[in-house]
C-alpha positions in Angstrom: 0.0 0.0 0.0 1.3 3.8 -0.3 2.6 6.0 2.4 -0.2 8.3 3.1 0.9 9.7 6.3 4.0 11.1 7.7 5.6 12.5 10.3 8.8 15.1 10.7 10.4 15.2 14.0 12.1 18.3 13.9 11.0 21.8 12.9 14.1 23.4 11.7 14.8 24.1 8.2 15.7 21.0 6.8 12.7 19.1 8.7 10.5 21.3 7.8 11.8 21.5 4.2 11.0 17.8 4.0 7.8 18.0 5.2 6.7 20.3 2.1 8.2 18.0 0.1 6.7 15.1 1.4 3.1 17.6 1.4 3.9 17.9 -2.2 3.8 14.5 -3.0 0.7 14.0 -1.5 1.3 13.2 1.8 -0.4 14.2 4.9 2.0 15.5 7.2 2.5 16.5 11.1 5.4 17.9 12.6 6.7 17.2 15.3 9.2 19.9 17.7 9.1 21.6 21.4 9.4 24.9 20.4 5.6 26.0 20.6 6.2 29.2 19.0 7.6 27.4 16.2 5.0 25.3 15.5 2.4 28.1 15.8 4.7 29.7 12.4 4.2 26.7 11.1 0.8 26.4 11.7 0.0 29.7 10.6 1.7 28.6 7.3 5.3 30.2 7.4 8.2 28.8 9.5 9.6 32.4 9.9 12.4 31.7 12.0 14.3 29.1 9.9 12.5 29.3 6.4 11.4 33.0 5.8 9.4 34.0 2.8 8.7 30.5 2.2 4.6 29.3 2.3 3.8 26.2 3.8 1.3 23.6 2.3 -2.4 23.7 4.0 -1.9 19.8 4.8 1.2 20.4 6.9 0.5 21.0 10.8 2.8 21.3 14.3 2.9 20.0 17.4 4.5 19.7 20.7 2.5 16.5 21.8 4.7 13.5 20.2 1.8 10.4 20.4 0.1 12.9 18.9 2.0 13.9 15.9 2.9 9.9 15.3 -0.7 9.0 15.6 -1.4 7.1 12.2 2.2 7.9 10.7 2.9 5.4 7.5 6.8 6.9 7.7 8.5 8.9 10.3 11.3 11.4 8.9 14.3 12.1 11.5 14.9 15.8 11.4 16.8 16.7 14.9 20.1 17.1 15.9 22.1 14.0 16.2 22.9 14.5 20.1 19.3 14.2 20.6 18.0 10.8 18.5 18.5 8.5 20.8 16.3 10.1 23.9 13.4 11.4 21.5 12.9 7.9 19.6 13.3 6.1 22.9 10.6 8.4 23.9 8.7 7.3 20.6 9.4 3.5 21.1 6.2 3.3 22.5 3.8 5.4 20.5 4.8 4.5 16.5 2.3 2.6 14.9 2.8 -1.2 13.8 4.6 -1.1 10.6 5.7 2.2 10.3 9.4 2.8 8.7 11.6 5.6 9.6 14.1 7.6 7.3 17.0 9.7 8.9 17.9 12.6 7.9 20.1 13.6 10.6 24.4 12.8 9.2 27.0 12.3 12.5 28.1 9.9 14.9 27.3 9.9 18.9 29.4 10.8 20.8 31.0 8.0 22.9 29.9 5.1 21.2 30.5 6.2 17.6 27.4 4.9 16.4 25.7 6.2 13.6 22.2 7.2 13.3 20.8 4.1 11.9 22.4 2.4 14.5 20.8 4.6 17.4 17.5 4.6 15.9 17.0 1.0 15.6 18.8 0.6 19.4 16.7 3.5 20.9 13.2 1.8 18.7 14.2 -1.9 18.7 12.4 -1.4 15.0 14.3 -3.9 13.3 17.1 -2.6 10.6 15.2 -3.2 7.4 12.6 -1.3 8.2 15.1 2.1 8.7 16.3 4.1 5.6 18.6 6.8 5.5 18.5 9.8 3.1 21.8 11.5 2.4 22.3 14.2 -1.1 23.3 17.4 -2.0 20.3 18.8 0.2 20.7 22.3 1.1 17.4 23.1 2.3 16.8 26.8 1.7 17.3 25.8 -2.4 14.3 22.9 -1.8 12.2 24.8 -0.2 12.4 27.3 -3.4 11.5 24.2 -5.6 15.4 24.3 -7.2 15.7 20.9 -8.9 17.9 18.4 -6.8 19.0 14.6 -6.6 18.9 12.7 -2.8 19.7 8.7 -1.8 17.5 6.8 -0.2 19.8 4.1 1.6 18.0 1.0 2.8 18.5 -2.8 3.9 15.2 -3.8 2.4 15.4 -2.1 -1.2 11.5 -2.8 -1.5 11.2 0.0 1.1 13.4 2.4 -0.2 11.4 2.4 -2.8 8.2 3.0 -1.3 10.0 5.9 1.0 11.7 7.0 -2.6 8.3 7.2 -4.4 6.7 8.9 -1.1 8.7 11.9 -1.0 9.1 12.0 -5.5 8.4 15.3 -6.4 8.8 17.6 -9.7 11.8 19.0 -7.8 13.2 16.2 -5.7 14.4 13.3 -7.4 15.3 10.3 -5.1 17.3 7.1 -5.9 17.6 4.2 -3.9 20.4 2.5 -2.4 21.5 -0.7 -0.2 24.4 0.8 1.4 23.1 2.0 4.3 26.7 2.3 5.9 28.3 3.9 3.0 25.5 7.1 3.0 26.1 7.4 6.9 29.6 7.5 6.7 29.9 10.0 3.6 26.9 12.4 5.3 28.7 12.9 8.3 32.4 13.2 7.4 31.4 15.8 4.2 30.1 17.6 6.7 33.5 17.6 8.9 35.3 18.5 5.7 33.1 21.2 5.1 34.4 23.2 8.4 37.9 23.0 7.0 36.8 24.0 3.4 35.3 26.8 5.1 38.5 27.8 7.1 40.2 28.1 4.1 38.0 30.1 2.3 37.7 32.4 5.9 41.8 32.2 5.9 42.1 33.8 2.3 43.2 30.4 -0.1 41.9 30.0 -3.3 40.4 27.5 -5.4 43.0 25.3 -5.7 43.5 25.1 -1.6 40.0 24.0 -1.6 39.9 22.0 -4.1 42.7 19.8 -2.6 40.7 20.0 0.5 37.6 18.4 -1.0 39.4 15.4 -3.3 40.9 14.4 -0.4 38.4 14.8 2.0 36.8 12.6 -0.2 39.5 10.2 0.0 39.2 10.0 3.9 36.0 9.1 3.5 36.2 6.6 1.5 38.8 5.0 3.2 36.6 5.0 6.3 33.5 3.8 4.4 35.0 0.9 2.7 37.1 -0.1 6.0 33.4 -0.3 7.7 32.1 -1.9 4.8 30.8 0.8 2.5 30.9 0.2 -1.5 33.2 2.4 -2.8 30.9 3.9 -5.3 28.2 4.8 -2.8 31.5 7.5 -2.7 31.3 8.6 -5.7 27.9 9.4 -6.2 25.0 11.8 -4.7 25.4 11.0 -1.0 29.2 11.0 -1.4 30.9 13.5 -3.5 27.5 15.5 -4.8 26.7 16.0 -1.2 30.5 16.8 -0.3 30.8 19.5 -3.3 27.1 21.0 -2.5 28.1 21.3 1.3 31.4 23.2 0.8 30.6 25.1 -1.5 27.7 27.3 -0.1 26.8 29.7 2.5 23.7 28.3 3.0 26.1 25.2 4.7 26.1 26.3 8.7 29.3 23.9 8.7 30.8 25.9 5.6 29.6 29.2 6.8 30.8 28.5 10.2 34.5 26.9 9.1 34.5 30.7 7.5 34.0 32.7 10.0 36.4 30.3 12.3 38.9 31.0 9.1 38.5 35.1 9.0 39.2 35.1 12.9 36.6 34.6 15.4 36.4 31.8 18.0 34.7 28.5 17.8 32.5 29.6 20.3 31.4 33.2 19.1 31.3 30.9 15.9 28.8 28.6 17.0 26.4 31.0 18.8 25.8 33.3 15.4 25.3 29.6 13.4 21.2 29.4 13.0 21.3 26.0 13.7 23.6 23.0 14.8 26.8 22.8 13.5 26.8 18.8 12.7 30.5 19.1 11.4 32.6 20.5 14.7 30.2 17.8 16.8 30.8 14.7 14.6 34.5 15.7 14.1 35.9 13.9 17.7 33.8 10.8 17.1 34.8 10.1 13.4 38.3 10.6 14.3 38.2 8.5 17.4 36.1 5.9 14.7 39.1 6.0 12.7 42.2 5.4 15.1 40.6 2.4 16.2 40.6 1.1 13.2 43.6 2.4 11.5 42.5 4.7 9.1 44.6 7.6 8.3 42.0 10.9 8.4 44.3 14.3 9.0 41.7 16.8 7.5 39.3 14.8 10.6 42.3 15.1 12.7 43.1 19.2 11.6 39.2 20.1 12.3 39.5 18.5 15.6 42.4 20.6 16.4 41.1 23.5 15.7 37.7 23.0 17.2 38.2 21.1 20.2 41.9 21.6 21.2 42.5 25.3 20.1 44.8 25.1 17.4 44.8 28.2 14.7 43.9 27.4 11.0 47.1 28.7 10.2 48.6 25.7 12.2 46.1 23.4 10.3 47.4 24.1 7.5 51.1 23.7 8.6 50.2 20.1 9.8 48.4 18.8 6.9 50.9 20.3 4.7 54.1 18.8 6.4 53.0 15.4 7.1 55.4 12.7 5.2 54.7 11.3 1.9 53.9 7.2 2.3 55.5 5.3 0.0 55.8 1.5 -0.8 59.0 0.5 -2.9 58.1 3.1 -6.1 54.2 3.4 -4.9 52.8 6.8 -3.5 49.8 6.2 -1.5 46.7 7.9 -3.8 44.0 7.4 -1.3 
């Protein structure tokens, strides 16, 4: 049968840029955030504070009552900051309806335990694996929510139900595709958004194009490596969730990790950095985790490792620069590691 109902926990921009595009499919769909005066924006058909100028479809509504926004819900969208999935769906545990699936949109790791997402959601649920989908793409959510044509992933264990979530959320604007490696999206959603700090920084720092591009390629070459050492398909790397969402992500303002790897770049603190951001700043969290991910498994990540100097240990972005610059070249007989 189709999804008919949905819900969207979290009523920032992105969550509430995926509603309307789940509304414009055809979908009936609730929100779900505490902030009441939020939800009364939202309700009155404009979420001013993160999506201003934008109108809101008729079938959307808001809530602060959570058995009440997943009363009925075919899909549940995951749309809050990754610190807080696990205590809001082991709130939910109790109150989703029999059968429902549940897509994340949320891209980090948690602190401590380095899980990701998917993993947290079907720990904090005990929904079983198959029945949870992630979404990862070059998804800026102010250019959505103006109806600008874009590509996303849908990444699921049971490709029958990415599918069905693909064709649920298929608009004129929004293109989905569907995907089995569920690890590979995870892993490429929340490091491009690490790499996107120090893409900022250099842009805030004064380098040019060819700084950042260097960045990018090989951030995209850590990422990989930690993918495929968790299991990842290397092409899942080289496609939408991986590099389209790493270019889209450092590349515009609209990024709060970009923007905020900027103004860390042109001089100001992390902190004074992170109150101005409008929203979380996935990137400087997920930073420590992935790196900590990485060491114990052996994979070499020193963009990872300069972000987390910089942000969590007080390094300058000058010195950044200095140690990714200086480390050795690897060789094996004539060989010069590539990736």
């Amino acid at each position: 049968m189709p999804m008919m109902q949905a819900t969207v926990l979290g009523t920032g921009a992105w969550g509430t840029t995926f509603a309307q595009v789940l509304a414009d499919s055809g979908m009936k769909v609730r929100l779900w955030g505490r902030n009441r005066q939020t939800n009364t924006l939202i309700n009155e058909g404009e979420n001013s504070t993160y999506l201003p100028g934008i109108e809101l479809s008729p079938s959307l509504s808001a809530t602060d009552d959570l058995g009440e926004a997943l009363q009925g819900a075919d899909l549940v969208a995951v749309a809050i900051p990754v610190a807080a999935v696990r205590e809001t769906l082991s709130r939910a545990s109790t109150l989703l309806p029999e059968g429902t699936a549940i897509v994340s949109l949320a891209k980090g790791l948690e602190l401590g335990t380095h899980k990701t997402v998917h993993q947290m959601i079907t720990e904090a649920t005990g929904i079983a694996s198959q029945r949870v989908a992630v979404l990862s793409g070059p998804n800026l959510s102010r250019e959505i929510a103006e109806h600008n044509p874009t590509a996303t992933v849908i990444a699921c264990e049971d490709a029958d139900l990415a599918t069905q979530i693909a064709e649920a959320c298929h608009t004129p604007y929004f293109r989905p595709y569907v995907s089995t490696d569920v690890i590979g999206c995870e892993i490429a959603g929340a490091t491009k958004n690490v790499i996107a700090v120090a893409i900022g920084a250099a842009e805030g720092f004064g380098l040019g194009i060819n700084s950042r591009s260097t960045l990018i390629t090989r951030g995209l070459a850590e990422m990989t490596r930690l993918g495929t050492r968790l299991g990842a398909d290397p092409g899942t790397f080289a496609g939408l969730s991986g590099v389209g969402d790493l270019v889209a992500t450092c590349s515009s303002r609209l990024s709060r990790n970009y923007s905020f790897g900027v103004r860390i770049g042109q001089g100001m603190s992390c902190e004074d950095a992170l109150a101005v951001s409008p929203g979380v700043v996935e990137g400087a969290r997920a930073a420590r985790p992935i790196l900590e991910l990485a060491h114990s498994l052996g994979v070499d990540m020193p963009i990872t490792e300069g972000v987390v100097r910089v942000v969590h240990e007080g390094a300058s972005v000058r010195e950044m620069g200095e140690m990714l610059l200086s480390r050795p070249m690897k060789k094996d007989g004539w060989k010069i590691e590539l990736i």
